[in-house]
Biopython code that builds the backbone (N, CA, C, O; Angstrom):
import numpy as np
from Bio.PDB.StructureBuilder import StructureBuilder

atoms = [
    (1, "UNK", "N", (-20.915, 8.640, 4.506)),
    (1, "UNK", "CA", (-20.115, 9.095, 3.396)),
    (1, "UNK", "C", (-20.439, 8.231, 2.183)),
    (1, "UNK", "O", (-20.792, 7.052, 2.223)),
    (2, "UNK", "N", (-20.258, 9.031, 1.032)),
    (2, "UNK", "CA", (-20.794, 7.970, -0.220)),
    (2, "UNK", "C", (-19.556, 8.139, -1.207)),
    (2, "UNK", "O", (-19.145, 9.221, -1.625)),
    (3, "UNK", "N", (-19.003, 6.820, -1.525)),
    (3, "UNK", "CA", (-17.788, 6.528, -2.068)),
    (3, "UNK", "C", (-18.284, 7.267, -3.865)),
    (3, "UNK", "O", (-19.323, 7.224, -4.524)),
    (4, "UNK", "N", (-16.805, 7.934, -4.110)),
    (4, "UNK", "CA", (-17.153, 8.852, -5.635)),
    (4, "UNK", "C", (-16.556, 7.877, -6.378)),
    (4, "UNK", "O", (-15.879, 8.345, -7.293)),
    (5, "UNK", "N", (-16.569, 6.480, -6.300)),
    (5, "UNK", "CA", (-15.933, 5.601, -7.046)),
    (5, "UNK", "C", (-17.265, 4.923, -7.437)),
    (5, "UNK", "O", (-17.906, 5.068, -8.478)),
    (6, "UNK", "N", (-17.567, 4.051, -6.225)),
    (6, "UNK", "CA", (-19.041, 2.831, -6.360)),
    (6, "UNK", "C", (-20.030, 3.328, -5.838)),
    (6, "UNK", "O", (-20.930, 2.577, -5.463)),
    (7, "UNK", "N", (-20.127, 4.584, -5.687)),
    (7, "UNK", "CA", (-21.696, 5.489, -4.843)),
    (7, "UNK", "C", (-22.047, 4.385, -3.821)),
    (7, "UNK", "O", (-23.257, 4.161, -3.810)),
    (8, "UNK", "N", (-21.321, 3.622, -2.948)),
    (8, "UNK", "CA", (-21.835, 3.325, -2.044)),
    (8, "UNK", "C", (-21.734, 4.204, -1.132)),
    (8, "UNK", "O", (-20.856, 5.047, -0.948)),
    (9, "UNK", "N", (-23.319, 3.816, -0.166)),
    (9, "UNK", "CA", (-22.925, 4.917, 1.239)),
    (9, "UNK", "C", (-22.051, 3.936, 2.012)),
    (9, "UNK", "O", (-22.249, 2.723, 1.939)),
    (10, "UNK", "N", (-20.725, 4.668, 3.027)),
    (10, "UNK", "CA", (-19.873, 3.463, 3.205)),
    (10, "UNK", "C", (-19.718, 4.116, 4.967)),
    (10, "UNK", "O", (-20.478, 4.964, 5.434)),
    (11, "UNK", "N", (-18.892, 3.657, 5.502)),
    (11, "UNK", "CA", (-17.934, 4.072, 6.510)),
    (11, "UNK", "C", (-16.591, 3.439, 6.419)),
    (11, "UNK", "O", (-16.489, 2.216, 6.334)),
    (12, "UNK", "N", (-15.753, 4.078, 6.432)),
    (12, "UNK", "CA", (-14.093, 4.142, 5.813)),
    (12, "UNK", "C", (-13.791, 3.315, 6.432)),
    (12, "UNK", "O", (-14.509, 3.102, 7.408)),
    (13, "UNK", "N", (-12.953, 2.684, 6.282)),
    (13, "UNK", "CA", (-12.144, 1.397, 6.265)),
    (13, "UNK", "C", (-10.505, 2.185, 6.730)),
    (13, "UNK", "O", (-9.786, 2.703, 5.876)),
    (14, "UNK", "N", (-10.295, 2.156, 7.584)),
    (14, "UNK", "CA", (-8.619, 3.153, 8.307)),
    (14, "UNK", "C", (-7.645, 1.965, 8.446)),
    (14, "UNK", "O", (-7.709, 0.888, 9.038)),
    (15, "UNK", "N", (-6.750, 2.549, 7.700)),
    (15, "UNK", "CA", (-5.320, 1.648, 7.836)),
    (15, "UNK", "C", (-4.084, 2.425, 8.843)),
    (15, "UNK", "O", (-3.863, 3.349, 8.060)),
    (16, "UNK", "N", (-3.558, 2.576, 9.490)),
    (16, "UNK", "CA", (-2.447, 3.076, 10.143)),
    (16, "UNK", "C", (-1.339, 2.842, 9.562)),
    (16, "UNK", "O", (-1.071, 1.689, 9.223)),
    (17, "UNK", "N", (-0.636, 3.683, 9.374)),
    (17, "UNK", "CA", (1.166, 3.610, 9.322)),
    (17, "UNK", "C", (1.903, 4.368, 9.677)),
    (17, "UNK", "O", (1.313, 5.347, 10.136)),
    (18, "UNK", "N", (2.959, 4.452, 9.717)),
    (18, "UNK", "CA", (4.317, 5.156, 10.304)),
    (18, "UNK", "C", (4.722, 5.758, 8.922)),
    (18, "UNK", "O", (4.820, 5.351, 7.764)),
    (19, "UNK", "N", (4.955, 7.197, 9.764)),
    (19, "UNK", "CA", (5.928, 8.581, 8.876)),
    (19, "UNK", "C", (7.198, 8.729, 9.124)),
    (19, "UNK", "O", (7.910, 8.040, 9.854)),
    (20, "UNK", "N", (7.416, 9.469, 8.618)),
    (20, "UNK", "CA", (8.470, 10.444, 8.680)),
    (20, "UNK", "C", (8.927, 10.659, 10.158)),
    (20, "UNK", "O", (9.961, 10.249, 10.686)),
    (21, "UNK", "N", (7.811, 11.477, 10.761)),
    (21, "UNK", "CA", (7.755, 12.073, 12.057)),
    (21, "UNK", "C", (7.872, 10.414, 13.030)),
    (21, "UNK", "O", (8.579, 10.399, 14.038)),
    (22, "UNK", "N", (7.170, 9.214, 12.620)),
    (22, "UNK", "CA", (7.290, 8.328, 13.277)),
    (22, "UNK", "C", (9.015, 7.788, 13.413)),
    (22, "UNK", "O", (9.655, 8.025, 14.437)),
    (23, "UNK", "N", (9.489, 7.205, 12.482)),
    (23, "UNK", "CA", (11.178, 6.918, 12.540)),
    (23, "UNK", "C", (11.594, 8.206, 12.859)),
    (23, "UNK", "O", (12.313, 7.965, 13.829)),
    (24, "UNK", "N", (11.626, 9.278, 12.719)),
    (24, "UNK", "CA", (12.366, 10.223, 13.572)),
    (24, "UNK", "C", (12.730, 10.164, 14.979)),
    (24, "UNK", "O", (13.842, 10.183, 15.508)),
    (25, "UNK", "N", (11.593, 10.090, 15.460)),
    (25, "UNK", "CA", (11.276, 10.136, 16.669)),
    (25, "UNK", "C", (11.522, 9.219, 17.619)),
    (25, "UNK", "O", (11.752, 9.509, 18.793)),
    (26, "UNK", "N", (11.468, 7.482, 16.921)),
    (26, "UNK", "CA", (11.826, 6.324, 17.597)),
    (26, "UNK", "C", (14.152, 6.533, 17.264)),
    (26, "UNK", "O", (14.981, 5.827, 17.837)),
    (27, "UNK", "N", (14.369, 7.275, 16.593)),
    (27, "UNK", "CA", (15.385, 7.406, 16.011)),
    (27, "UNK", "C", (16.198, 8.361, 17.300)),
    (27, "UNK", "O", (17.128, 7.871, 17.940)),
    (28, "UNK", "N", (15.837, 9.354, 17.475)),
    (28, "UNK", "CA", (15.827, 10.237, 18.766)),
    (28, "UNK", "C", (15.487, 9.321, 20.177)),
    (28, "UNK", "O", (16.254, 9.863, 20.974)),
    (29, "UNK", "N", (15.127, 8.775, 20.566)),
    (29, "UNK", "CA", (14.679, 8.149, 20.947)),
    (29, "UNK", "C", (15.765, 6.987, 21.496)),
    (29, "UNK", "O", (16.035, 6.687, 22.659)),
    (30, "UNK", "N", (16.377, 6.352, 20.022)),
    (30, "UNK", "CA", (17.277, 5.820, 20.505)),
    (30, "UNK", "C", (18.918, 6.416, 20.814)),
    (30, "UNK", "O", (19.783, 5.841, 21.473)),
    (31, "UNK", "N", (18.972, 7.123, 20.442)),
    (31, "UNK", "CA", (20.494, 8.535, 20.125)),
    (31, "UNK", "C", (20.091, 8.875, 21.162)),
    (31, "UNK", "O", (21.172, 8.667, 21.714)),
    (32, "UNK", "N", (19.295, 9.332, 22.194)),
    (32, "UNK", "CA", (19.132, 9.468, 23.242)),
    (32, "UNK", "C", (19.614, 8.412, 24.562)),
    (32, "UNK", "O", (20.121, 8.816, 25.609)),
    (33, "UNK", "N", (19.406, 7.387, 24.323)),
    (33, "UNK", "CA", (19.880, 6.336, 25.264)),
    (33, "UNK", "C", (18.501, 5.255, 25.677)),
    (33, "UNK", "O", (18.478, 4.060, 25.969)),
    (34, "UNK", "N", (17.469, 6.236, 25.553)),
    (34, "UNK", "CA", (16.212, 5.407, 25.637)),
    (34, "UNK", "C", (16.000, 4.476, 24.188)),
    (34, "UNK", "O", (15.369, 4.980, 23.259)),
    (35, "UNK", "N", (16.570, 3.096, 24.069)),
    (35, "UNK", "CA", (16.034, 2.243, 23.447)),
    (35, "UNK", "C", (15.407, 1.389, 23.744)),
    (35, "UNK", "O", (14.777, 0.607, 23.031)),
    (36, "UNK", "N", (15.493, 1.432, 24.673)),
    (36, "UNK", "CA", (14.262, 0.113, 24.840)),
    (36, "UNK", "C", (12.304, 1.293, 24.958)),
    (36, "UNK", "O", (11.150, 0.867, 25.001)),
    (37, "UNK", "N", (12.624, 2.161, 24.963)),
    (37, "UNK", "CA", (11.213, 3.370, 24.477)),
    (37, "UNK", "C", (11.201, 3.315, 22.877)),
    (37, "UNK", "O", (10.099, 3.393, 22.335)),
    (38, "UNK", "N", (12.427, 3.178, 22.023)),
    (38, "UNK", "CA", (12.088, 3.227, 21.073)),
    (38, "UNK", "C", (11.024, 3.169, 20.440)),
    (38, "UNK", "O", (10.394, 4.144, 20.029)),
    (39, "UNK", "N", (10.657, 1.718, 20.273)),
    (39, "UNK", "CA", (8.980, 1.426, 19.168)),
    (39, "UNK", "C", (8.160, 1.977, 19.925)),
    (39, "UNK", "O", (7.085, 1.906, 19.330)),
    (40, "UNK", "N", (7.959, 2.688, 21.259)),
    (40, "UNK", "CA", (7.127, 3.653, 21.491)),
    (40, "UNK", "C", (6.243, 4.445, 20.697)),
    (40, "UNK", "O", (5.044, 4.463, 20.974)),
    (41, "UNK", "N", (6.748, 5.168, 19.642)),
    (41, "UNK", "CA", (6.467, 5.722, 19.186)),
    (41, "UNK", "C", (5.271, 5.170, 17.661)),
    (41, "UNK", "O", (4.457, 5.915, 17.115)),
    (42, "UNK", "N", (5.588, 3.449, 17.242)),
    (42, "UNK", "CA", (5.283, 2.983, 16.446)),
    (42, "UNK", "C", (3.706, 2.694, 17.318)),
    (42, "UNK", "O", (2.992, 2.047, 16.553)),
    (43, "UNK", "N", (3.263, 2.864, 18.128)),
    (43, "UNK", "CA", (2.234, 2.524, 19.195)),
    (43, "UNK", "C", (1.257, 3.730, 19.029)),
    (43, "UNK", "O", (0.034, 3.717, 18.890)),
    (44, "UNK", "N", (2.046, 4.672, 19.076)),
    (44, "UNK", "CA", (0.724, 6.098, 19.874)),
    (44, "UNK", "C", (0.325, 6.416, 18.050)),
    (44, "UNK", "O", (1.048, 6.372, 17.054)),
    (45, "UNK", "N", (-1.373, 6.783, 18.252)),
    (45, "UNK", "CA", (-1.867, 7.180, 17.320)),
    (45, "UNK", "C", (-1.597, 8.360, 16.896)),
    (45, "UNK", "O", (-1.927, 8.723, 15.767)),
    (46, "UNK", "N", (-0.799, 9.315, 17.956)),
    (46, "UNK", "CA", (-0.260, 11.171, 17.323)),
    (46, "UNK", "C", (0.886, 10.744, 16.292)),
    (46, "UNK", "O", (1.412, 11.684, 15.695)),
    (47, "UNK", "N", (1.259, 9.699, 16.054)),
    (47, "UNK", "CA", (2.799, 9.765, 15.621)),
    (47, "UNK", "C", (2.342, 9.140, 14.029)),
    (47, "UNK", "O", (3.187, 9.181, 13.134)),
    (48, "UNK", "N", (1.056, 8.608, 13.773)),
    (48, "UNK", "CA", (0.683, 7.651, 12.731)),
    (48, "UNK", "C", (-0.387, 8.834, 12.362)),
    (48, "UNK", "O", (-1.033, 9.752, 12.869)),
    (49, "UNK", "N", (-0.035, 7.955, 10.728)),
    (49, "UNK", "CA", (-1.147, 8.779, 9.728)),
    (49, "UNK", "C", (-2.433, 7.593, 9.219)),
    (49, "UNK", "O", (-2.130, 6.442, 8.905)),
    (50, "UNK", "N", (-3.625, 8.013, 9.206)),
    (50, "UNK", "CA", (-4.313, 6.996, 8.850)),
    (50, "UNK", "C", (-5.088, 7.082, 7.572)),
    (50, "UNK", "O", (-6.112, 7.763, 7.528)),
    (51, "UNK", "N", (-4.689, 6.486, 6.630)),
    (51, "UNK", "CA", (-5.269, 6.617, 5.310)),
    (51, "UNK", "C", (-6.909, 5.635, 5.329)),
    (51, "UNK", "O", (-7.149, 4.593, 5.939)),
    (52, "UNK", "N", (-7.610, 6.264, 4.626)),
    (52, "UNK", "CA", (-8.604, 5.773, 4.291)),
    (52, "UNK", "C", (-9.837, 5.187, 3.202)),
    (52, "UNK", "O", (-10.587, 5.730, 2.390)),
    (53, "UNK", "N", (-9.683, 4.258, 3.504)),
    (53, "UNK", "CA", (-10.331, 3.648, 2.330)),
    (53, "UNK", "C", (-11.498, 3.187, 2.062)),
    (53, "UNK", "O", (-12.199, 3.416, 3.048)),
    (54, "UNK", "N", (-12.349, 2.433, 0.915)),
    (54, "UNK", "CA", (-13.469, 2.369, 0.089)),
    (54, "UNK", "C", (-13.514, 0.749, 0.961)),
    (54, "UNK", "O", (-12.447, 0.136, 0.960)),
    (55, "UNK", "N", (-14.738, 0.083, 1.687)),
    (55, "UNK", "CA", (-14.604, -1.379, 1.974)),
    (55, "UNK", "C", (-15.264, -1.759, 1.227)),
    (55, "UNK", "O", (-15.352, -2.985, 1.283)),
    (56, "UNK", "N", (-16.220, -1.006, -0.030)),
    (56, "UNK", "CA", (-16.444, -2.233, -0.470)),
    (56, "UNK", "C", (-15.923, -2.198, -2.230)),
    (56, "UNK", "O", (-16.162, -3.102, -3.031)),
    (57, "UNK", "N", (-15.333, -1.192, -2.472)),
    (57, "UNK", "CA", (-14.254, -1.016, -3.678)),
    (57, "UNK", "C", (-12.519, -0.957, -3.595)),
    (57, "UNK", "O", (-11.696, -1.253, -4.462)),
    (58, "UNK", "N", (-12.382, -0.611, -2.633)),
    (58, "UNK", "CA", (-10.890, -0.714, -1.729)),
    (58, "UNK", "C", (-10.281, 0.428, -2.937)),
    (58, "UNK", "O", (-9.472, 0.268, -3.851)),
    (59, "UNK", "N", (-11.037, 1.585, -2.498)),
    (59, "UNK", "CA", (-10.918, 2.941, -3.273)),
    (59, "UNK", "C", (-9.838, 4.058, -2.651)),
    (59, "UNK", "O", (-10.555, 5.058, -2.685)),
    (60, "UNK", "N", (-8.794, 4.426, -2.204)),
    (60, "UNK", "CA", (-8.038, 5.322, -1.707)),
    (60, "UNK", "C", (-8.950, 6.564, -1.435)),
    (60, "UNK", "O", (-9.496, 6.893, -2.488)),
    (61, "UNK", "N", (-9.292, 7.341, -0.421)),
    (61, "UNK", "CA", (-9.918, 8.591, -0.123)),
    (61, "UNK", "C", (-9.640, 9.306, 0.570)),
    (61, "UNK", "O", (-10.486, 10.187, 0.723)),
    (62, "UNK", "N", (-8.594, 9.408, 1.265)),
    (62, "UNK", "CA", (-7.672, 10.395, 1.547)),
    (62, "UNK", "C", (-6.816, 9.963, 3.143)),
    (62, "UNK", "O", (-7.025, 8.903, 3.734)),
    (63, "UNK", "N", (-6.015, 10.862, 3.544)),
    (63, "UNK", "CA", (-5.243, 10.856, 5.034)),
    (63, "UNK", "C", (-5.644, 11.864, 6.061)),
    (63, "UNK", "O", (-5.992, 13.032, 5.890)),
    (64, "UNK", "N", (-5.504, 11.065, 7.336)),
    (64, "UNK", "CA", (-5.745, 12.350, 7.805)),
    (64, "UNK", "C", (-4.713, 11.910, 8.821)),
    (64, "UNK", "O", (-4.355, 10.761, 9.080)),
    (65, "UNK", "N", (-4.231, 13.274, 9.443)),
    (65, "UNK", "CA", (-2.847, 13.353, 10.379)),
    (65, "UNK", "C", (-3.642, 13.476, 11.526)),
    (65, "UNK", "O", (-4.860, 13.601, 11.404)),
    (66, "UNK", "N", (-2.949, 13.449, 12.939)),
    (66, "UNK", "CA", (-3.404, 13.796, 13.839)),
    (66, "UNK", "C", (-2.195, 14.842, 14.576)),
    (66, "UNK", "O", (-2.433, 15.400, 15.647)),
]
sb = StructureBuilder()
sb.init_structure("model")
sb.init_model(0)
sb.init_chain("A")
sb.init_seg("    ")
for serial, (resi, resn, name, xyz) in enumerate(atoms, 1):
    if name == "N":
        sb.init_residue(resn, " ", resi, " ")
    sb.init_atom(name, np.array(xyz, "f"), 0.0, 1.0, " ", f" {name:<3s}", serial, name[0])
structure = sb.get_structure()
């Protein structure tokens, strides 16, 4: 891939974080009675979005869900 910022050819640089769908779910989770499963959910990669970035401009280039 070639960054539309620094035309480097790069390979993305992936950060993980927690959504929406992530605290929901650890939220349910606990309202359910299962808390100690809670941060379960802060773990599995279906529940996280991973944005991606420029390593050698630290350029924002998009998300992708799973």
């Amino acid at each position: 891939m070639t960054c539309p910022r620094c035309n480097a050819d790069i390979s993305t640089r992936v950060e993980s974080a927690a959504n929406m769908k992530t605290h929901l779910l650890a939220l349910l989770l606990c309202l359910g009675g299962c808390c100690c499963c809670a941060p379960l959910p802060y773990c599995m990669d279906s529940c996280l979005v991973h944005k991606h970035y420029c390593p050698a401009c630290s350029f924002f280039l998009g998300v992708s869900k799973n």
